[in-house]
Structure formats: structure tokens, C-alpha cells
N, CA and C atoms as an extended XYZ file, in Angstrom:
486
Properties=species:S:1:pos:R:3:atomname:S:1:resname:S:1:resid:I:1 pbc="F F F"
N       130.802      137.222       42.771 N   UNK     1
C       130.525      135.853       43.112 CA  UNK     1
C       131.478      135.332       44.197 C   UNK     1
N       132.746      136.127       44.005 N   UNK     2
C       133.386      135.601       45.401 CA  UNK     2
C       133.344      136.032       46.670 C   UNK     2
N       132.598      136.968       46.747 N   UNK     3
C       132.424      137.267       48.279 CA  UNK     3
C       131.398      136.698       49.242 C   UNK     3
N       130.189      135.651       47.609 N   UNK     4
C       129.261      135.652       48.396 CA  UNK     4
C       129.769      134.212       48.875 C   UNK     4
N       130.679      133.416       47.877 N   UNK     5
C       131.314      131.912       48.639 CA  UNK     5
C       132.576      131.981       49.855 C   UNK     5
N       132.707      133.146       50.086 N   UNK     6
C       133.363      132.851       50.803 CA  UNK     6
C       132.880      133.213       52.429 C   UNK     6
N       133.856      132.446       53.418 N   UNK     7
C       133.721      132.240       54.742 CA  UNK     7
C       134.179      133.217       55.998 C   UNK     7
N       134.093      134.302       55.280 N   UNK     8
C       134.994      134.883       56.323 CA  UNK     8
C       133.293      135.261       57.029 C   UNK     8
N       133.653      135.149       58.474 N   UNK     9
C       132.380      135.664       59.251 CA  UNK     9
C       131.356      134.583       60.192 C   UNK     9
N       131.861      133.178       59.604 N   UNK    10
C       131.379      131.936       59.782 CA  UNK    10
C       131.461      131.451       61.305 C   UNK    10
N       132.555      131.927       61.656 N   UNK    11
C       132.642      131.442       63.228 CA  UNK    11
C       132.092      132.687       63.928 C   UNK    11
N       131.878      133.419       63.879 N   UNK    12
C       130.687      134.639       64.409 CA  UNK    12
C       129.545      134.134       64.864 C   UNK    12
N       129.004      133.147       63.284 N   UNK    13
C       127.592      132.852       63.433 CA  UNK    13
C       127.298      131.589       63.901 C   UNK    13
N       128.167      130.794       64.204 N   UNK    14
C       128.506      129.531       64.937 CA  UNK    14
C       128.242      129.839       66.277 C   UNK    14
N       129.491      131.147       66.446 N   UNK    15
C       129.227      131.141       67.970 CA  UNK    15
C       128.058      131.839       68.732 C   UNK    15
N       127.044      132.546       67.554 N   UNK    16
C       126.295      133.079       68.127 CA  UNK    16
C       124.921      131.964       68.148 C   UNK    16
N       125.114      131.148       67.755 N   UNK    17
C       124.262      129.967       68.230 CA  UNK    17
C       124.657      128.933       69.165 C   UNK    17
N       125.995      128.880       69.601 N   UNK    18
C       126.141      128.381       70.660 CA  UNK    18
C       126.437      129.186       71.777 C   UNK    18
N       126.582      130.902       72.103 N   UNK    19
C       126.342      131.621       73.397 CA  UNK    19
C       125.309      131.158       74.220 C   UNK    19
N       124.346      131.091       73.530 N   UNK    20
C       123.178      131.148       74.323 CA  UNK    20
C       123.207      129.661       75.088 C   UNK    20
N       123.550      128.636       74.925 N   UNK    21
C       123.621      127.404       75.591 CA  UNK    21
C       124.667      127.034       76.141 C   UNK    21
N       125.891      127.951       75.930 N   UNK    22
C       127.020      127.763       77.047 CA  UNK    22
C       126.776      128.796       78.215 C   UNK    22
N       125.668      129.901       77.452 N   UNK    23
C       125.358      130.721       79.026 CA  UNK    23
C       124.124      129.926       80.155 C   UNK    23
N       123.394      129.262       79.550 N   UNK    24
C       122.700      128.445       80.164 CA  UNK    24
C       123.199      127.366       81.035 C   UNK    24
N       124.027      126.819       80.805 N   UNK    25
C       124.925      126.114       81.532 CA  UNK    25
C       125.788      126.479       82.300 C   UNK    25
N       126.137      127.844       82.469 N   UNK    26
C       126.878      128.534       83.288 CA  UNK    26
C       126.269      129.414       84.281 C   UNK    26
N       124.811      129.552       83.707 N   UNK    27
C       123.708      129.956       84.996 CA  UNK    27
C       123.267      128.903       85.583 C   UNK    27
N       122.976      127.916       85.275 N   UNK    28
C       122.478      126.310       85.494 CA  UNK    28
C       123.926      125.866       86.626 C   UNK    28
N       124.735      125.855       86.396 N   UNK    29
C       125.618      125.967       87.470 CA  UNK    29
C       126.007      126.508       88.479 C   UNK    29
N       125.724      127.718       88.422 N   UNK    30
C       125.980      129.151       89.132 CA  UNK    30
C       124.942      128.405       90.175 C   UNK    30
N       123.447      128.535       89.624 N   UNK    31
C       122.177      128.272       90.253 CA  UNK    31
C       122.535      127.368       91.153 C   UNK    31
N       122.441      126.123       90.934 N   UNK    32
C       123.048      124.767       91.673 CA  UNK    32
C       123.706      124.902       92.589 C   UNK    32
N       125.311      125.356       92.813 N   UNK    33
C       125.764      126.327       93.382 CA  UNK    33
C       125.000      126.967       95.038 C   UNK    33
N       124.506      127.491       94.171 N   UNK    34
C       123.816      128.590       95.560 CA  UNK    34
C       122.874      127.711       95.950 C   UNK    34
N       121.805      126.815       95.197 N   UNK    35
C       120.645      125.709       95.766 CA  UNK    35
C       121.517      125.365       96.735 C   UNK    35
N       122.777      124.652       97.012 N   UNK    36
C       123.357      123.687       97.292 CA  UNK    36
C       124.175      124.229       98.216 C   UNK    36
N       124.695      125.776       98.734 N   UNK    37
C       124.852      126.670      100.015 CA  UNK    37
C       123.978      126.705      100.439 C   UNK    37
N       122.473      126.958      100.294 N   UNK    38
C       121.537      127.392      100.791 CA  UNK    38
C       121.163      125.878      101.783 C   UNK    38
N       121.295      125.064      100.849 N   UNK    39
C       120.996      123.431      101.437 CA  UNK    39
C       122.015      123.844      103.141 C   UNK    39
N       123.218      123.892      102.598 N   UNK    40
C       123.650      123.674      103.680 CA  UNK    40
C       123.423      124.339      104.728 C   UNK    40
N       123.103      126.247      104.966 N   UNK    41
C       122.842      126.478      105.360 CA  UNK    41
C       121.440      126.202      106.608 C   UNK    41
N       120.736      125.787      105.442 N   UNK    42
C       119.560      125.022      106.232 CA  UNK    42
C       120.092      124.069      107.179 C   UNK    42
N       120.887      122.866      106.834 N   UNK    43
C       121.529      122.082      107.511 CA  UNK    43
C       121.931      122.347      109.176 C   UNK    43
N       123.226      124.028      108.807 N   UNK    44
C       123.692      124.464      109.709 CA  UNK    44
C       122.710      124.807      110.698 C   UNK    44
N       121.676      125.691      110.474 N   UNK    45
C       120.748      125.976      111.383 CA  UNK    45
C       119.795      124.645      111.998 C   UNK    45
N       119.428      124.237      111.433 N   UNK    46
C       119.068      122.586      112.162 CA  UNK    46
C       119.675      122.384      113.018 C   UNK    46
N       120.613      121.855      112.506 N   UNK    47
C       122.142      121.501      113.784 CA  UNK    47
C       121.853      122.176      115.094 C   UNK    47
N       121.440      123.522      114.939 N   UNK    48
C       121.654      124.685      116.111 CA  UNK    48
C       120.408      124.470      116.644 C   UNK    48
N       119.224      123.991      115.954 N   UNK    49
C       117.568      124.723      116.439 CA  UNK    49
C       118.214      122.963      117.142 C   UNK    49
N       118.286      121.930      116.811 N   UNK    50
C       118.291      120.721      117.618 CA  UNK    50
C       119.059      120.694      119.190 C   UNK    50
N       120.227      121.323      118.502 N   UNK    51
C       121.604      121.125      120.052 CA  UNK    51
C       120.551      122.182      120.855 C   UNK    51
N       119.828      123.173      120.766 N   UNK    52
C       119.287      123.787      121.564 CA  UNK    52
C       118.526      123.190      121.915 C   UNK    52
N       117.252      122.456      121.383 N   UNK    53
C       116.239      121.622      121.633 CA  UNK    53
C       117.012      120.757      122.905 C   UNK    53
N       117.750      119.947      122.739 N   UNK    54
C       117.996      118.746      123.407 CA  UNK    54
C       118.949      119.344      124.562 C   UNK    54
N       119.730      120.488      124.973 N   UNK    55
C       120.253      120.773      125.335 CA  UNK    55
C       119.425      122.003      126.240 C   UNK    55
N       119.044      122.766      125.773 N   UNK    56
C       118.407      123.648      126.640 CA  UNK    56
C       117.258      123.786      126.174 C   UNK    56
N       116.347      122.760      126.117 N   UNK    57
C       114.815      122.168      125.961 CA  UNK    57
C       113.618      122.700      127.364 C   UNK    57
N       114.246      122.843      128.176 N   UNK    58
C       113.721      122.748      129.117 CA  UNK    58
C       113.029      124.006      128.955 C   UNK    58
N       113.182      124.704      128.927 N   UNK    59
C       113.207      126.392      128.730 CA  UNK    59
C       111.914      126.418      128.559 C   UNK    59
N       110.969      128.019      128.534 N   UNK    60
C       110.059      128.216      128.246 CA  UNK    60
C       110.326      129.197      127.106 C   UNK    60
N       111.548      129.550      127.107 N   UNK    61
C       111.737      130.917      126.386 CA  UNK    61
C       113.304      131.053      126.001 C   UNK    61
N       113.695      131.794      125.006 N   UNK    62
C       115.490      131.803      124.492 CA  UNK    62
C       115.735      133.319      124.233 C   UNK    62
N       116.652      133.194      124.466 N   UNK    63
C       116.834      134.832      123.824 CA  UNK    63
C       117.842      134.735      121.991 C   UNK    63
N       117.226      136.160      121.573 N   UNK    64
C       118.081      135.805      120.157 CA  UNK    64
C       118.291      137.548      120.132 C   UNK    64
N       119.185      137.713      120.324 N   UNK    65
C       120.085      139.352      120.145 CA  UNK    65
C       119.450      139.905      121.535 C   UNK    65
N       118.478      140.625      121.179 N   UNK    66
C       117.914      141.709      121.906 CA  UNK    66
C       116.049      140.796      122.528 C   UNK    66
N       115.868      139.991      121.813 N   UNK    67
C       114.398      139.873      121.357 CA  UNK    67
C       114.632      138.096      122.619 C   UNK    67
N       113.477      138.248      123.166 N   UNK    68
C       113.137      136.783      123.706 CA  UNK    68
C       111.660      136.215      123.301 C   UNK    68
N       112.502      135.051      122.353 N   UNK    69
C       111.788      134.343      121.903 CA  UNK    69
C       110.698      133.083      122.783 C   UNK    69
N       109.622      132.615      122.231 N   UNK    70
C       108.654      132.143      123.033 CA  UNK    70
C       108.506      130.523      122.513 C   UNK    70
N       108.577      130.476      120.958 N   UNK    71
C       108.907      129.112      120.510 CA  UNK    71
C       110.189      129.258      119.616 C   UNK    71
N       110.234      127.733      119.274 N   UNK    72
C       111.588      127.445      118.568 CA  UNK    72
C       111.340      127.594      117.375 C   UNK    72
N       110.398      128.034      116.713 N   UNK    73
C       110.141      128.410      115.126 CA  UNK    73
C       110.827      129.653      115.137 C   UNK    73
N       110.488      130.324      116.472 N   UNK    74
C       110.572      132.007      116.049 CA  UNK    74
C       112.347      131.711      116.609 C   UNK    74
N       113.118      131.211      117.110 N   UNK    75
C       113.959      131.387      117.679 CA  UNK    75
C       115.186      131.117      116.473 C   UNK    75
N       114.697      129.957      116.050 N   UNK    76
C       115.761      129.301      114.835 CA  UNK    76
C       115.136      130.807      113.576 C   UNK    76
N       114.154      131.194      113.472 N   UNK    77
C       113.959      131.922      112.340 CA  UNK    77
C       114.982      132.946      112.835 C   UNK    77
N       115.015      133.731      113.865 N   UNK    78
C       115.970      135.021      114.297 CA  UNK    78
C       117.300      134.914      114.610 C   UNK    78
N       117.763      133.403      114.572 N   UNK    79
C       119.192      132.977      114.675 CA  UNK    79
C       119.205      132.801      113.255 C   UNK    79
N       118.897      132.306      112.332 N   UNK    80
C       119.249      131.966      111.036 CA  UNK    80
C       119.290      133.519      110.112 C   UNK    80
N       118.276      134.489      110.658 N   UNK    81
C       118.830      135.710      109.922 CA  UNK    81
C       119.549      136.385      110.702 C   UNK    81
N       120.653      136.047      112.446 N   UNK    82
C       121.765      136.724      112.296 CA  UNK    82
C       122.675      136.253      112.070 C   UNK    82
N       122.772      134.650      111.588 N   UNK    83
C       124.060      134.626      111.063 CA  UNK    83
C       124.580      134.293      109.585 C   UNK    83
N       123.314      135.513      108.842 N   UNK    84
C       122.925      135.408      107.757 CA  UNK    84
C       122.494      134.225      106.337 C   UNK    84
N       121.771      133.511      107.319 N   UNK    85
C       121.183      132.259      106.386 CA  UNK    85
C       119.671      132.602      105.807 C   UNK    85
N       119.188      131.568      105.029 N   UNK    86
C       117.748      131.878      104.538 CA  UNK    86
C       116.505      131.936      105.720 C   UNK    86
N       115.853      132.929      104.653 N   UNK    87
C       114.513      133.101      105.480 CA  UNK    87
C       113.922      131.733      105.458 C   UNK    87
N       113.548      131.174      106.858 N   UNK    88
C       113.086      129.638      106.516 CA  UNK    88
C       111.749      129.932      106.540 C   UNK    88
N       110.570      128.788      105.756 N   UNK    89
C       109.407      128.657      105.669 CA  UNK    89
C       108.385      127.747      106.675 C   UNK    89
N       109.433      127.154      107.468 N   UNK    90
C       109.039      126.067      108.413 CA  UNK    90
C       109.596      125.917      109.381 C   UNK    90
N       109.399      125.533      110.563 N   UNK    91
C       110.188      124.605      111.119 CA  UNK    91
C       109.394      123.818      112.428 C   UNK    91
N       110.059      122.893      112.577 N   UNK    92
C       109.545      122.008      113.730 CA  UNK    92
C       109.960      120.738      114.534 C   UNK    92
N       109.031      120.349      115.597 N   UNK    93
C       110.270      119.676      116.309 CA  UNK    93
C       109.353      118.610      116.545 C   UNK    93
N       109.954      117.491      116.309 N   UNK    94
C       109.304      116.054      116.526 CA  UNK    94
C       110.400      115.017      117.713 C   UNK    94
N       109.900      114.249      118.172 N   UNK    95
C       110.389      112.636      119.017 CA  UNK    95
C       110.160      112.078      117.598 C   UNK    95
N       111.008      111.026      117.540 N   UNK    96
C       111.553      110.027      116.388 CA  UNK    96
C       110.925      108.423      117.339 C   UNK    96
N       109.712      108.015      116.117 N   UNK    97
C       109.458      106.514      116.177 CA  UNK    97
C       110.720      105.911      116.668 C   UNK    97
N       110.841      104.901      117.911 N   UNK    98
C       112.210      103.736      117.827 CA  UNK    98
C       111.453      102.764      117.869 C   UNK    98
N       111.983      101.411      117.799 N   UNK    99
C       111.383      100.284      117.707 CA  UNK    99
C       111.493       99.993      119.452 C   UNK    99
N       111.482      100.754      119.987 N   UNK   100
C       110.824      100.792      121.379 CA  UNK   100
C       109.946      101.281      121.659 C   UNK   100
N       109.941      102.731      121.480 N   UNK   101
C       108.909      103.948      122.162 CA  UNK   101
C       108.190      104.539      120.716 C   UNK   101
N       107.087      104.421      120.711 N   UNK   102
C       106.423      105.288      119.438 CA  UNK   102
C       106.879      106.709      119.472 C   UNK   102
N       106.314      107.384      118.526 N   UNK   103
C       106.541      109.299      118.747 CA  UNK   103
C       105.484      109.464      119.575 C   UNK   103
N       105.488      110.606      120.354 N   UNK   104
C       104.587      111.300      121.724 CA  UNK   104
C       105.162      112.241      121.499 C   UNK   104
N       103.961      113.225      122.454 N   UNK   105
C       104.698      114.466      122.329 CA  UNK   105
C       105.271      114.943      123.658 C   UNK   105
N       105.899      114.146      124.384 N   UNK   106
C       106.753      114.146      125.564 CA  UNK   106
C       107.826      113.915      125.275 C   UNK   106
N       108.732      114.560      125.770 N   UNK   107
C       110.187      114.033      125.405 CA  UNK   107
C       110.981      113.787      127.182 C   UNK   107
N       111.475      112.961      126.981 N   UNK   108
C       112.577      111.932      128.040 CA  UNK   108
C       114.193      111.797      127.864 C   UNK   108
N       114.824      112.259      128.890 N   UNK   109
C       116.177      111.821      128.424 CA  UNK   109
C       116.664      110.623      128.059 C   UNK   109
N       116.960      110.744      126.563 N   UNK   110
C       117.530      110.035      125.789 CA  UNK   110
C       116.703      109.655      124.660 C   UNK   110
N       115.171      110.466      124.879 N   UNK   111
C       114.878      110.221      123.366 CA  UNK   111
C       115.501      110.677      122.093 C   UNK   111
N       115.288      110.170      121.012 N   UNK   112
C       115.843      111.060      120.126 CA  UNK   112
C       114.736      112.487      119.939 C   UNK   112
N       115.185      113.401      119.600 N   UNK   113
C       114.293      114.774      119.283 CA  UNK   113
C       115.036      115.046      117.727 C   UNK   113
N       114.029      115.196      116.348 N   UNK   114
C       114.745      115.751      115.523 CA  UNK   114
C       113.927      117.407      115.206 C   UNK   114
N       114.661      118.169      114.693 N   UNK   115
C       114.267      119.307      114.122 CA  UNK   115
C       114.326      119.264      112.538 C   UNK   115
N       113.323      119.817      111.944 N   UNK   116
C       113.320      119.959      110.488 CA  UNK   116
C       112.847      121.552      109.683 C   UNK   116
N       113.681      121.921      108.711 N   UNK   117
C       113.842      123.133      108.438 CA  UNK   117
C       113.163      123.252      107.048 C   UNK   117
N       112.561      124.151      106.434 N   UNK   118
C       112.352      124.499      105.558 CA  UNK   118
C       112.641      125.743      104.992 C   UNK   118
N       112.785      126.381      103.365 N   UNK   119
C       112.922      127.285      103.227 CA  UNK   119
C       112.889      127.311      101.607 C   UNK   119
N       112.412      128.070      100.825 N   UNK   120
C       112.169      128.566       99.722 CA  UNK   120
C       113.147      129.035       98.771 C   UNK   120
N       113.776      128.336       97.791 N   UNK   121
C       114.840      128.916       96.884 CA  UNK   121
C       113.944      129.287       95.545 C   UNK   121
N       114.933      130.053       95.193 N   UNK   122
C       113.835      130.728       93.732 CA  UNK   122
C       115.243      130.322       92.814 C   UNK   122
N       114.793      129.856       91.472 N   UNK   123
C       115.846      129.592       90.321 CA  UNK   123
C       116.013      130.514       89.910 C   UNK   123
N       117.014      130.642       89.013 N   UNK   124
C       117.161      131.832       87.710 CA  UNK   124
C       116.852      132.832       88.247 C   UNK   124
N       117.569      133.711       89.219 N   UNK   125
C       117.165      134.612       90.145 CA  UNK   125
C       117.251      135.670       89.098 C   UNK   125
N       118.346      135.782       88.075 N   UNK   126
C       118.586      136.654       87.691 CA  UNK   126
C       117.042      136.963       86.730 C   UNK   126
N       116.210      135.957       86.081 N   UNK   127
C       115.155      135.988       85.103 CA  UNK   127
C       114.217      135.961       86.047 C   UNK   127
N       114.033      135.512       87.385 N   UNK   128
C       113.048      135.537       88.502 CA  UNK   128
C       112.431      137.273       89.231 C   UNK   128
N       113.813      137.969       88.919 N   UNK   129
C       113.307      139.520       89.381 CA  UNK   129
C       112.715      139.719       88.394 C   UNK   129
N       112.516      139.858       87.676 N   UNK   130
C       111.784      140.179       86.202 CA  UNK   130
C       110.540      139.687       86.432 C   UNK   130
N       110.270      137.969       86.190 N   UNK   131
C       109.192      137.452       85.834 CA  UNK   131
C       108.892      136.666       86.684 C   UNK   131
N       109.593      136.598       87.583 N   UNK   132
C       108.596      135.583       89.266 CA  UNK   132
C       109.169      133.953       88.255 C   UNK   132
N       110.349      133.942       88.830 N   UNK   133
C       110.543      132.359       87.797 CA  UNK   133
C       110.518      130.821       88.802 C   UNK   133
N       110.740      129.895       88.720 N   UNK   134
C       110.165      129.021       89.594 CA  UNK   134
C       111.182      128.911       90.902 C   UNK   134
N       110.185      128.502       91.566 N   UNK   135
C       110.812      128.048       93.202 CA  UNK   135
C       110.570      126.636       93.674 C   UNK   135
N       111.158      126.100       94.706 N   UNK   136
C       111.047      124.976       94.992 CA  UNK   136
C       111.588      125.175       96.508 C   UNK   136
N       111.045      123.952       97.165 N   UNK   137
C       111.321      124.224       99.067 CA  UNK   137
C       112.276      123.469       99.403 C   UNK   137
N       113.780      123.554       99.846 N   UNK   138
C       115.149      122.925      100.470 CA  UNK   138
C       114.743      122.708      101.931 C   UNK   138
N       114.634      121.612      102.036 N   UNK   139
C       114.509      121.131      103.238 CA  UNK   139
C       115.805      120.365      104.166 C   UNK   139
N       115.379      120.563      105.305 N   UNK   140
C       116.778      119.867      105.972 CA  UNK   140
C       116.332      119.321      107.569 C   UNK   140
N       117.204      118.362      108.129 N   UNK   141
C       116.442      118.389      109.567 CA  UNK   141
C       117.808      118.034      109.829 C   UNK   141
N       117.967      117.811      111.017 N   UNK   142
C       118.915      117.161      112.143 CA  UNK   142
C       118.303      116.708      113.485 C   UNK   142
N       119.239      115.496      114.164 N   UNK   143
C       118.557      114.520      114.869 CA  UNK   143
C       119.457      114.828      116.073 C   UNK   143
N       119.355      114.723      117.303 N   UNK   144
C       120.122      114.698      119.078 CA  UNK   144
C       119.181      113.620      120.216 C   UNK   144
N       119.904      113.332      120.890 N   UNK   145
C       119.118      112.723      121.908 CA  UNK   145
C       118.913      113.702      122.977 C   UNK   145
N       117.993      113.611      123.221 N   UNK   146
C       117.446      115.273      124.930 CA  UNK   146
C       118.452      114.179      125.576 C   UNK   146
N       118.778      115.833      126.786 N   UNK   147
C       119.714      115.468      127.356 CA  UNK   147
C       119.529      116.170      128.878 C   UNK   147
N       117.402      116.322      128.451 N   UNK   148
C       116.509      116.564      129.857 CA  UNK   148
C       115.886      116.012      129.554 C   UNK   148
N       114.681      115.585      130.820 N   UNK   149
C       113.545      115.510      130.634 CA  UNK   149
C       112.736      116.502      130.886 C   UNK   149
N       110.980      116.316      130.267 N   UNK   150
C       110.470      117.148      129.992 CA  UNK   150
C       109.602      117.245      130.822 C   UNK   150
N       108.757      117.691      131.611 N   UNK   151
C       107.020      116.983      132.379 CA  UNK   151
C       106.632      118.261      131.459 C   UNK   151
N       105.153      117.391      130.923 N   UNK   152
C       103.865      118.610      130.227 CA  UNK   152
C       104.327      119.161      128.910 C   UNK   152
N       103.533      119.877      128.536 N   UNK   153
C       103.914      120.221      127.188 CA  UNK   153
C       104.831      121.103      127.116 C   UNK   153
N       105.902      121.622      126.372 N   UNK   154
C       106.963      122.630      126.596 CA  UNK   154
C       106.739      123.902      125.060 C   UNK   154
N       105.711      124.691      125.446 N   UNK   155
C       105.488      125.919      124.514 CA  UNK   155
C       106.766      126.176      123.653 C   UNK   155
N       108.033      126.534      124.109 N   UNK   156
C       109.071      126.429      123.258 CA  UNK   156
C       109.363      125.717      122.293 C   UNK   156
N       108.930      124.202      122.653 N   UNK   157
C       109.559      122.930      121.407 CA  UNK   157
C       107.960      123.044      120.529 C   UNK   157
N       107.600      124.289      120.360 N   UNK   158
C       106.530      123.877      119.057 CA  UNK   158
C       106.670      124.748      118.063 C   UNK   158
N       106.152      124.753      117.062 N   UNK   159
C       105.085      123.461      116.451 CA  UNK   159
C       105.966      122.416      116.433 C   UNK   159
N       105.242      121.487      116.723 N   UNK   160
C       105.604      119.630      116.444 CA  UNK   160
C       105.310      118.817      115.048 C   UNK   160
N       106.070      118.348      114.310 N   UNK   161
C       105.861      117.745      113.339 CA  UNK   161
C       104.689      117.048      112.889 C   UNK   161
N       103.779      116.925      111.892 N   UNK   162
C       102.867      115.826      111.935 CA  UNK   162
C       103.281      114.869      111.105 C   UNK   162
């Protein structure tokens, strides 16, 4: 009768009902974490697909390593995987409404031009190789004023935002 009242073994079974929800919270963090590099990353490359936009806009064409690129989707996509950021899902380049000039798809020195990035994070990567677990799209843009003008449409600055 006394072995079965007594406690020895008790914090075993305590803690094996609370592993499982302090590991959840420590993947739940982990996760967040990397959402939240990846954010920035997106960020960083914006930054770059814009200062190029507004800066050397004019262009018909960029180079990225070896490869010359034709638009700025493909250009920011081949700069963002060499300086090892995410595969993005989007990108594009818009003129920003002012309470002067509507959006067009001409750009003028000193409009604003923004770029906006997309890209695909997957959660619970570690339960995601397994079973395809959920994803969601990190988006990011950044804003410059051109610092050319443009005449006609410029094949490079597309696709254009809708």
C-alpha cells in the first residue's frame, strides 16, 4: 500500500505534460524569428530594386553576375538570390498618387517611384517538410524620388503595380 501512495515519479509526469507546450513556444519563437529576417530581407532588397529604379531607371536592361537582365522583376529576383535572400513571388514598380499628380505610368524627375516585394514564408518548417504546413506571403516595398526622366514606356520598370 505504500508504494502505491507514494510520489516518487510525479515530476516526470508533470513535466511530460508540460514538454510539449514549452516546445511549442520555442518553435513559435524560433519561427517568428526567421518570419521577421525574412521580412527584413525583403525590405533590404526593395531598398535596392528602388535606388536602382530611380537611379538608373533609364536603362533598358541591368546586369546581375554574368546574366543581363531585361526587367526589374527578373533583376531584383537574381540580386536577391546572390546576396542570399528569399525567393520572391512578386515584384513591381508603381508612381505614387500625390495630391498633385495622379499615378501614370510615366515617371518624371522627382516623382516618387515605389517598388514592392513579395515572397512566400512557410511555418513550422520543421512539420512543413513532412506535411506541406501553412504559408503566408511577407510583403515589403520601398519608396525614392526618380532622379531621371523617362519619355515612353521603359520595359525594365515592369510589371507596374495595379
Amino acid at each position: 500500500m505504500r508504494k502505491v501512495r507514494a510520489e516518487n515519479g510525479q515530476a516526470l509526469v508533470e513535466f511530460a505534460f508540460v514538454l510539449p507546450l514549452l516546445l511549442l513556444f520555442l518553435f513559435a519563437i524560433i519561427d517568428f524569428g526567421i518570419a521577421l529576417n525574412q521580412q527584413n530581407a525583403d525590405t533590404n532588397i526593395a531598398n535596392i530594386a528602388v535606388r536602382d529604379a530611380a537611379v538608373i531607371g533609364t536603362t533598358t536592361s541591368q546586369t546581375c553576375g554574368s546574366t543581363t537582365e531585361t526587367t526589374l522583376g527578373a533583376w531584383v529576383q537574381c540580386e536577391s538570390t546572390s546576396i542570399g535572400g528569399p525567393a520572391l513571388t512578386s515584384v513591381c514598380v508603381g508612381d505614387i498618387a500625390t495630391s498633385t499628380s495622379p499615378a501614370s505610368g510615366t515617371y518624371t524627375s522627382g516623382d516618387p517611384i515605389e517598388v514592392k516585394v513579395t515572397s512566400s514564408f512557410s511555418w513550422l518548417k520543421i512539420v512543413s517538410q513532412a506535411s506541406g504546413g501553412p504559408s503566408s506571403s511577407i510583403a515589403s516595398s520601398a519608396t525614392m524620388r526618380m532622379e531621371g526622366s523617362l519619355t515612353g514606356t521603359n520595359p525594365f520598370l515592369s510589371p507596374t503595380c495595379t
